[in-house]
py3Dmol code that shows the C-alpha trace and the ligand (Angstrom):
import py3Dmol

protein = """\
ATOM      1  CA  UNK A   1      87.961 143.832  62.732  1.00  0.00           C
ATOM      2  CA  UNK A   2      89.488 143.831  59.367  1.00  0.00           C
ATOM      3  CA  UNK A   3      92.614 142.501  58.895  1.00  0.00           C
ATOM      4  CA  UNK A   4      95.115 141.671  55.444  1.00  0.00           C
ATOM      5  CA  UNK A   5      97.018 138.713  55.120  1.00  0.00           C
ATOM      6  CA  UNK A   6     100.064 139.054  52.778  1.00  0.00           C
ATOM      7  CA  UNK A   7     102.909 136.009  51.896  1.00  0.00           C
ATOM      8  CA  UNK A   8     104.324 134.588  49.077  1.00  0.00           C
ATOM      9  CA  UNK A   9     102.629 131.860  47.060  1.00  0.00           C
ATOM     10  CA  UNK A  10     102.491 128.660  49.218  1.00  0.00           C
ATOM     11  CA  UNK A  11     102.862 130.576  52.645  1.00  0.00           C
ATOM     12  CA  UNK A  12      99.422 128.850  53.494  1.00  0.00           C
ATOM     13  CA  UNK A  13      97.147 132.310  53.101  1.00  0.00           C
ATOM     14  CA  UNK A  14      94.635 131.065  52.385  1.00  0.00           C
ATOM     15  CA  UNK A  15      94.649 128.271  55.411  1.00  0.00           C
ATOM     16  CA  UNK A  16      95.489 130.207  58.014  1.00  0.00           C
ATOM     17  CA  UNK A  17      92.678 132.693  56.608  1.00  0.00           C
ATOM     18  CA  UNK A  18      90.244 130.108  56.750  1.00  0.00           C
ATOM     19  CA  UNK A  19      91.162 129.372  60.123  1.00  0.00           C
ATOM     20  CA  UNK A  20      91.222 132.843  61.807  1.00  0.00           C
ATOM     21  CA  UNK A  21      88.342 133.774  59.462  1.00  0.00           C
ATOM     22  CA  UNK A  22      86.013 130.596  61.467  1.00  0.00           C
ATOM     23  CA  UNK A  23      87.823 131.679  65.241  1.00  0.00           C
ATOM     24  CA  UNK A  24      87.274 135.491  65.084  1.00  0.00           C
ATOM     25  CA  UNK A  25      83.972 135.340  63.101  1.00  0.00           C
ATOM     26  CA  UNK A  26      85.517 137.296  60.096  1.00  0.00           C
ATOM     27  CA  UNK A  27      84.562 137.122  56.320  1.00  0.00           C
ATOM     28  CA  UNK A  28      87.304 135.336  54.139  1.00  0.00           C
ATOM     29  CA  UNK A  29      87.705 137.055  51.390  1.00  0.00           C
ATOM     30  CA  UNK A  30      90.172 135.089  49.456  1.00  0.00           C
ATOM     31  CA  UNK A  31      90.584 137.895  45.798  1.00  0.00           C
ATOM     32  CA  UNK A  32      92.436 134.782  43.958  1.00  0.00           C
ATOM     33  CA  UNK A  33      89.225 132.695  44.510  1.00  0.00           C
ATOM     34  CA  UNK A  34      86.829 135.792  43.835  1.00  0.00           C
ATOM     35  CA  UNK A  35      88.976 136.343  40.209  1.00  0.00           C
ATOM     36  CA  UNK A  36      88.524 132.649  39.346  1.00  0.00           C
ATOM     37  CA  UNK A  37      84.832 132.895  40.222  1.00  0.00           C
ATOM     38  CA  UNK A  38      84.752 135.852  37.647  1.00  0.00           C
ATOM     39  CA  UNK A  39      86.311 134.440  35.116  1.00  0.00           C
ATOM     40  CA  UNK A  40      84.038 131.419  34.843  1.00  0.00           C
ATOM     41  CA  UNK A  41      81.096 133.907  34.749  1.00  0.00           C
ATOM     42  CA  UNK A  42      81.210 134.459  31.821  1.00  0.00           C
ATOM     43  CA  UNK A  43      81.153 138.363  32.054  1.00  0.00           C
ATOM     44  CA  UNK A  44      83.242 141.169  29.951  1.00  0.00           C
ATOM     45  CA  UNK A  45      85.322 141.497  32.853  1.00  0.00           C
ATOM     46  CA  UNK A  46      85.599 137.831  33.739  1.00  0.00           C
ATOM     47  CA  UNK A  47      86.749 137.364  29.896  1.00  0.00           C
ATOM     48  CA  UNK A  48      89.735 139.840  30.646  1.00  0.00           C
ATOM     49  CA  UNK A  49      90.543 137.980  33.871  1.00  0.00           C
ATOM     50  CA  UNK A  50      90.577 134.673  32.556  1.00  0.00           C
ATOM     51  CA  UNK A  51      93.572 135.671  29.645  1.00  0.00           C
ATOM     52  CA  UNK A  52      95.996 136.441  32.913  1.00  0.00           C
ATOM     53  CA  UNK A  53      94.605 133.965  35.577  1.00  0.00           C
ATOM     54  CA  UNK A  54      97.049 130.978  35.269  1.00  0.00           C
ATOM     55  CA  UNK A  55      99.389 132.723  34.101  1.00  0.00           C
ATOM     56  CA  UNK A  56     101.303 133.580  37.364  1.00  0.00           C
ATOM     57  CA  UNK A  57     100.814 137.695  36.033  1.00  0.00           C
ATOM     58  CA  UNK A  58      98.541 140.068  38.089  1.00  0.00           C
ATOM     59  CA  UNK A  59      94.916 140.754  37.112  1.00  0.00           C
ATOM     60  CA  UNK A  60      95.060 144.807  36.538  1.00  0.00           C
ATOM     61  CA  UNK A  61      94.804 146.706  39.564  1.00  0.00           C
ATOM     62  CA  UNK A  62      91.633 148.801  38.381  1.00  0.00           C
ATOM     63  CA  UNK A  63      89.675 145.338  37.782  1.00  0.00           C
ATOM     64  CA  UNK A  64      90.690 143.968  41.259  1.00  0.00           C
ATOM     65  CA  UNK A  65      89.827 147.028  42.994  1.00  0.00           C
ATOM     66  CA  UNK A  66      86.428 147.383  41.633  1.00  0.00           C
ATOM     67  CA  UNK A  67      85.479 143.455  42.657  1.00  0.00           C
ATOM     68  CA  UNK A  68      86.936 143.760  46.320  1.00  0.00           C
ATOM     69  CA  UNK A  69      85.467 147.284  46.852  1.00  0.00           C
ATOM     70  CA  UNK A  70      81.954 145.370  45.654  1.00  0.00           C
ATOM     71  CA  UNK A  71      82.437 142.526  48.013  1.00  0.00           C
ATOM     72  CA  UNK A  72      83.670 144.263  51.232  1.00  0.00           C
ATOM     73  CA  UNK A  73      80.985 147.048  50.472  1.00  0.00           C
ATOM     74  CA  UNK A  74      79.064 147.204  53.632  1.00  0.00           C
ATOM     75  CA  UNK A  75      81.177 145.014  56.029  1.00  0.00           C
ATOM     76  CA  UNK A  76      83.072 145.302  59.046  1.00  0.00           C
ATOM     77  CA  UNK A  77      84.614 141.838  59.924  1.00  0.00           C
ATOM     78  CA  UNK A  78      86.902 140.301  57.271  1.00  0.00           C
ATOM     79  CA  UNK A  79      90.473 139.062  56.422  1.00  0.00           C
ATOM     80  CA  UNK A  80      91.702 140.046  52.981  1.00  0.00           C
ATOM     81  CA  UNK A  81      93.054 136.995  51.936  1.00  0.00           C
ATOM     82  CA  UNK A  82      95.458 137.894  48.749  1.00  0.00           C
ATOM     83  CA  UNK A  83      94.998 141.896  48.490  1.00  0.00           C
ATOM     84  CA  UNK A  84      96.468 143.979  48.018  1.00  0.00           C
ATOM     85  CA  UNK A  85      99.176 142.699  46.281  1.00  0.00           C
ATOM     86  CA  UNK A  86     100.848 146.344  44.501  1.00  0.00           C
ATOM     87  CA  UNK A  87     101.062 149.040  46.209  1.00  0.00           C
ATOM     88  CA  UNK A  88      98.650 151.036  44.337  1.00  0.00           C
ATOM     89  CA  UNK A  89      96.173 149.153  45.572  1.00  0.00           C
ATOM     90  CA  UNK A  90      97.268 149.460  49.214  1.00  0.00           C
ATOM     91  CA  UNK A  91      97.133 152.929  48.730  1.00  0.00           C
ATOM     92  CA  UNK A  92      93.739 152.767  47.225  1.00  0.00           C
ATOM     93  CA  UNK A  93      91.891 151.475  50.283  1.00  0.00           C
ATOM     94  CA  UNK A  94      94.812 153.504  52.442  1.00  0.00           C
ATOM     95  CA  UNK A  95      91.786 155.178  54.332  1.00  0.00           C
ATOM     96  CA  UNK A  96      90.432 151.853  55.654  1.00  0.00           C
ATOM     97  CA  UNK A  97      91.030 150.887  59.224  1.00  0.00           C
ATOM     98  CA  UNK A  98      93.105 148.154  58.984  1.00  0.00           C
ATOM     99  CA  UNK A  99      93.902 146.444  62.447  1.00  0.00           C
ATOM    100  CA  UNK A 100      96.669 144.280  61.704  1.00  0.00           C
ATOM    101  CA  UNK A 101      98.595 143.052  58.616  1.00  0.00           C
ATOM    102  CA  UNK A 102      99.619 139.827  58.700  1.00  0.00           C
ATOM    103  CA  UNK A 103     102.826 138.837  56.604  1.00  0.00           C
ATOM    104  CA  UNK A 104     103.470 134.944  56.593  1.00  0.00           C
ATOM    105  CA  UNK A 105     107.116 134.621  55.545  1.00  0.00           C
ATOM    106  CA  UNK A 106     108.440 131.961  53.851  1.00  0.00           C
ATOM    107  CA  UNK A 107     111.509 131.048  51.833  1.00  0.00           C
ATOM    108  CA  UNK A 108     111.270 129.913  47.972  1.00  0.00           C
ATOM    109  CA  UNK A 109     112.412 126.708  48.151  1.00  0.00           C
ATOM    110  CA  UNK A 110     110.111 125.527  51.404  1.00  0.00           C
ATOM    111  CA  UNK A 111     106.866 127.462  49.645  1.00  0.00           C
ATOM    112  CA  UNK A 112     107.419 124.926  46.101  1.00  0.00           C
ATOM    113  CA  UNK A 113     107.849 121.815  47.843  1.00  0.00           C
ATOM    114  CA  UNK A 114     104.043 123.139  49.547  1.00  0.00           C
ATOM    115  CA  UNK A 115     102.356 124.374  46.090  1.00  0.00           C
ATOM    116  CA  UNK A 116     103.413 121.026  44.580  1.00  0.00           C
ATOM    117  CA  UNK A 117     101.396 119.020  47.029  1.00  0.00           C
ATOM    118  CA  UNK A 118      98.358 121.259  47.592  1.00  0.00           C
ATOM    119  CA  UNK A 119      95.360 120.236  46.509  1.00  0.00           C
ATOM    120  CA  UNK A 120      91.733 122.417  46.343  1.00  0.00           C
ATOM    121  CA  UNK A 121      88.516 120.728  45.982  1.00  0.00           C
ATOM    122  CA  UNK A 122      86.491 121.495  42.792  1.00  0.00           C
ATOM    123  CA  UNK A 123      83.120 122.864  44.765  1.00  0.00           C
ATOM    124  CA  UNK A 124      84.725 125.739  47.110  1.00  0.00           C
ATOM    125  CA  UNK A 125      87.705 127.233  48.740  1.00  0.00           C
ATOM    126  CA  UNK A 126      88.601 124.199  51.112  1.00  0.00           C
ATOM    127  CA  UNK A 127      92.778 123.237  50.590  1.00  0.00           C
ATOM    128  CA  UNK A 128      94.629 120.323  51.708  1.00  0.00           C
ATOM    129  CA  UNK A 129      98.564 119.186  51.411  1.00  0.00           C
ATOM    130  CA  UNK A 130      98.791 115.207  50.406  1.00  0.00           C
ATOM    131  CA  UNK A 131     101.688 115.172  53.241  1.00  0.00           C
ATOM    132  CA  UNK A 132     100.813 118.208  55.549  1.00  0.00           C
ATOM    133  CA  UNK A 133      97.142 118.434  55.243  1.00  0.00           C
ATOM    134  CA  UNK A 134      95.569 115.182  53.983  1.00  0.00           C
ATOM    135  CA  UNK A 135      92.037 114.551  53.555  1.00  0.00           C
ATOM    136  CA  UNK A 136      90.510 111.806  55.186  1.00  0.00           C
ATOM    137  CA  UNK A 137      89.208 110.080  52.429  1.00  0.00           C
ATOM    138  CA  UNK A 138      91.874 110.322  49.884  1.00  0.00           C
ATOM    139  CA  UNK A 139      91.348 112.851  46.654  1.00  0.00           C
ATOM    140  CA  UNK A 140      87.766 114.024  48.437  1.00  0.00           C
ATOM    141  CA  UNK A 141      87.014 116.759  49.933  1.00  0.00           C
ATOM    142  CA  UNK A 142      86.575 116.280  53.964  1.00  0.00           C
ATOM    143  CA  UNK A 143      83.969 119.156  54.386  1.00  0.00           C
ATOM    144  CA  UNK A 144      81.912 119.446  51.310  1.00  0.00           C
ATOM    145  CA  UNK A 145      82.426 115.390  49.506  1.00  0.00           C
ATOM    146  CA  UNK A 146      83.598 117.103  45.681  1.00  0.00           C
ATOM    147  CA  UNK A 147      86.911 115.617  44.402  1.00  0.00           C
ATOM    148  CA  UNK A 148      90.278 117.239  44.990  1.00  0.00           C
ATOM    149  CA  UNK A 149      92.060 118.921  41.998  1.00  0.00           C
ATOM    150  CA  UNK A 150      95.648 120.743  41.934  1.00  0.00           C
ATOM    151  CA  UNK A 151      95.378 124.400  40.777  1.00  0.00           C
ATOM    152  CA  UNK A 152      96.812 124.783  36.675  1.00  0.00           C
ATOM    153  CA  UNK A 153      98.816 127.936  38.141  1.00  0.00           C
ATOM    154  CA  UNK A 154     100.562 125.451  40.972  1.00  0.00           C
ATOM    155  CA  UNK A 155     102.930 123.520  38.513  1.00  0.00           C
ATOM    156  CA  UNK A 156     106.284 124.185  39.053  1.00  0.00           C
ATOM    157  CA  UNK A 157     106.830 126.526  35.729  1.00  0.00           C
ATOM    158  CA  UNK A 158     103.731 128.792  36.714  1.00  0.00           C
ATOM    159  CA  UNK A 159     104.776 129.015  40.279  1.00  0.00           C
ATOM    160  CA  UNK A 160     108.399 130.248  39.322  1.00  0.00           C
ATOM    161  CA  UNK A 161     106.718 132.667  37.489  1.00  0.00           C
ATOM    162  CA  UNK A 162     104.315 133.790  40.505  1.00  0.00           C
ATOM    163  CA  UNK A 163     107.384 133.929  42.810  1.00  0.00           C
ATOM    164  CA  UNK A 164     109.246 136.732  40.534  1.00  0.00           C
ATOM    165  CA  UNK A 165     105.710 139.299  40.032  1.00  0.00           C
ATOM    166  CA  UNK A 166     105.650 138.586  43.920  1.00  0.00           C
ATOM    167  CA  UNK A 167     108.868 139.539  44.418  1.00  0.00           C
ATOM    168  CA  UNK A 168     108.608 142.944  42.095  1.00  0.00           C
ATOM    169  CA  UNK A 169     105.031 143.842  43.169  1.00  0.00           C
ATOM    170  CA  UNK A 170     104.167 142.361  46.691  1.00  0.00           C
ATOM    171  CA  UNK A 171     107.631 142.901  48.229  1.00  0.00           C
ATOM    172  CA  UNK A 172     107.025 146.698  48.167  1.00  0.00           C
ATOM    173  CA  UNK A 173     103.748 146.161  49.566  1.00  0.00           C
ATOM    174  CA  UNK A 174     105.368 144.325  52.729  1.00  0.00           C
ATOM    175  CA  UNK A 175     107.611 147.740  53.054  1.00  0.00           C
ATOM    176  CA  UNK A 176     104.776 149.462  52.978  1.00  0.00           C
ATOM    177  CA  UNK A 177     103.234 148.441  55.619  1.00  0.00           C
ATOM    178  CA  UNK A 178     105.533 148.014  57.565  1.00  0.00           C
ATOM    179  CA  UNK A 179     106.461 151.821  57.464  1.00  0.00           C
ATOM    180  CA  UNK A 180     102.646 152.097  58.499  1.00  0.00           C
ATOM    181  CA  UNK A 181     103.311 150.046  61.691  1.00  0.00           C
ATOM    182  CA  UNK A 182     100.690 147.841  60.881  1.00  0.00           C
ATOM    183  CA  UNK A 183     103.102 144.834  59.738  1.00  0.00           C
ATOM    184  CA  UNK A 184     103.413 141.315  61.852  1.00  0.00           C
ATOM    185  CA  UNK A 185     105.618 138.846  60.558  1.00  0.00           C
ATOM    186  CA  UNK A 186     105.274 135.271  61.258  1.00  0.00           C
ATOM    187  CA  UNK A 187     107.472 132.412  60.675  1.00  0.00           C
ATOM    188  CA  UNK A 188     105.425 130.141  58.122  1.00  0.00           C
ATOM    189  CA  UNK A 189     108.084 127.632  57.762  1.00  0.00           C
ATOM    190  CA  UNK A 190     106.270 125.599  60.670  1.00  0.00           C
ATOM    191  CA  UNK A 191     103.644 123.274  60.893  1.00  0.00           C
ATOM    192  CA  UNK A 192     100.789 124.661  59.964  1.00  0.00           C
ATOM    193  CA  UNK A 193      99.378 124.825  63.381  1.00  0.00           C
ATOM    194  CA  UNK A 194     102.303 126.413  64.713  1.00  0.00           C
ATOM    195  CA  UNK A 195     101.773 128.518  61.852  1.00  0.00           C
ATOM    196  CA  UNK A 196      97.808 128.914  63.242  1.00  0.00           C
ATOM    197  CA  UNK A 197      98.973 129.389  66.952  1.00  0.00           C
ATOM    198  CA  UNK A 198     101.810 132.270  66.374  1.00  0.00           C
ATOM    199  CA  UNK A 199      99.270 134.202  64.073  1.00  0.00           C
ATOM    200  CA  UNK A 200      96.263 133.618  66.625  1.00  0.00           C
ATOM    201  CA  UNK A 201      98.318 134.874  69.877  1.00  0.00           C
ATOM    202  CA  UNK A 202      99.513 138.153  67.767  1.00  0.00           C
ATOM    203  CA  UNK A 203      95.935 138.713  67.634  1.00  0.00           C
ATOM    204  CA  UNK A 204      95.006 138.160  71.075  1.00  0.00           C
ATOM    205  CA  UNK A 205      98.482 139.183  72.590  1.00  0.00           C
ATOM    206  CA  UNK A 206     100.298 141.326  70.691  1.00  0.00           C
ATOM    207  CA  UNK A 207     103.821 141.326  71.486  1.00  0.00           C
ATOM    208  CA  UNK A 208     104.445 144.487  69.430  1.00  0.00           C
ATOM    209  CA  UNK A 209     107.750 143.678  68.494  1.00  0.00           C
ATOM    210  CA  UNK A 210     106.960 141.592  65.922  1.00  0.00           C
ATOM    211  CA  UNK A 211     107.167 143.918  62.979  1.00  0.00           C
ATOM    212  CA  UNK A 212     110.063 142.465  61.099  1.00  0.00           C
TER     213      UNK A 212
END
"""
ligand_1 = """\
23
AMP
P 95.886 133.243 44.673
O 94.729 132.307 44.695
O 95.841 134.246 45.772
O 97.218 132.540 44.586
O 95.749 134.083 43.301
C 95.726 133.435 42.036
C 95.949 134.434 40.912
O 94.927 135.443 40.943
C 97.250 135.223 40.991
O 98.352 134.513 40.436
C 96.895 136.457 40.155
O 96.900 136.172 38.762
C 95.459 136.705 40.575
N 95.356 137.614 41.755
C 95.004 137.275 43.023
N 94.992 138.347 43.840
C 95.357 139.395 43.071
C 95.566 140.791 43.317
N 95.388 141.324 44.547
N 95.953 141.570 42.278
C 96.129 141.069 41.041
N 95.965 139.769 40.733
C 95.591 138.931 41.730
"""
view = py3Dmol.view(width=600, height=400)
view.addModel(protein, "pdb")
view.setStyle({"model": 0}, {"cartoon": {"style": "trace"}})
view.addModel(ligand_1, "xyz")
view.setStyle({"model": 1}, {"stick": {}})
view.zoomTo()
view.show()
């Protein structure tokens, strides 16, 4: 199965992706965590990357294309956590069989007061909420022990920022998809394991009505 998960910043992608990715057996592919690997690689490419990453501004398309297209190369079972996020690069992998879209929808205001309490651990991909998603032992990570840092690109000025190139590039991408039929909305203002729940049973049960 190969699905795409689309939201604004702070819908809690990359959460929910984690999630589904461990339930259905799929590949989480998160492209925000593949660029930052990239750009500490010290590669050409990873040098280009690195002048936009933080910024809240999109990597160009060509350069995201080429490193998902490498990484999904071969595989059946994932969930594009992140991508595509214009709409030339939906159209790029337009001959992909997509099974479901998922679009976590979430208002500006609600998706800030989330970014400004996330926190990522320094070793891997693992994210926690100091109010909605604490670790157990506080400022560690619970699954892999390396400290917990907030993201440069989460304070508030960056995520403003992130919120207007989602609105002029992503937005479209919603449309798009949902012209394809292959768009499920789900409330992400919830907990997130209501969040978990609605987005799990859409895969099990589709009610296929959801396509707002
Ligand atoms: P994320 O971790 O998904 O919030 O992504 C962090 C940053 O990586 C974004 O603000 C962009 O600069 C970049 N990025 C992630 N995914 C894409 C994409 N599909 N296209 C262009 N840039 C991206």
């Amino acid at each position: 199965m190969k699905l795409i998960l689309l939201g604004a910043p702070g819908s809690g992608k990359g959460t929910i992706a984690e999630k589904l990715a461990k339930e259905f057996q799929l590949q989480h592919i998160s492209v925000g965590e593949l660029l930052r690997q990239e750009a500490q690689s010290g590669s050409e490419m990873g040098r280009i990357i690195k002048q936009t990453l933080g910024t809240g501004k999109l990597i160009p398309d060509h350069l995201v294309i080429e490193i998902v297209r490498l990484v999904v190369k071969g595989k059946n079972n994932f969930i594009l956590d992140g991508f595509p996020r214009t709409v030339h690069q939906a159209k790029d992998i337009q001959d992909w069989p997509i099974a479901k879209v998922i679009y976590l929808k979430i208002t500006e205001e609600r998706a800030v007061e989330r970014i400004s309490g996330r926190r990522i651990c320094v070793k891997g991909t693992h994210t926690y909420h100091i109010k909605f998603i604490p670790s157990k032992k506080k400022g560690f990570c619970d699954i892999d022990g390396s400290k917990l840092i907030q993201r440069d690109d989460d304070r508030e000025e960056i995520v403003r920022e992130r919120f207007k190139v989602y609105a002029k590039k992503t937005k479209p991408v919603i449309d798009y998809y949902r012209e394809l039929g292959l768009l499920t909305t789900i409330n992400a203002a919830n907990s997130p394991e209501k969040v978990y729940q609605d987005t799990r049973k859409e895969l099990v049960e589709p009610s296929y009505q959801a396509n707002g």
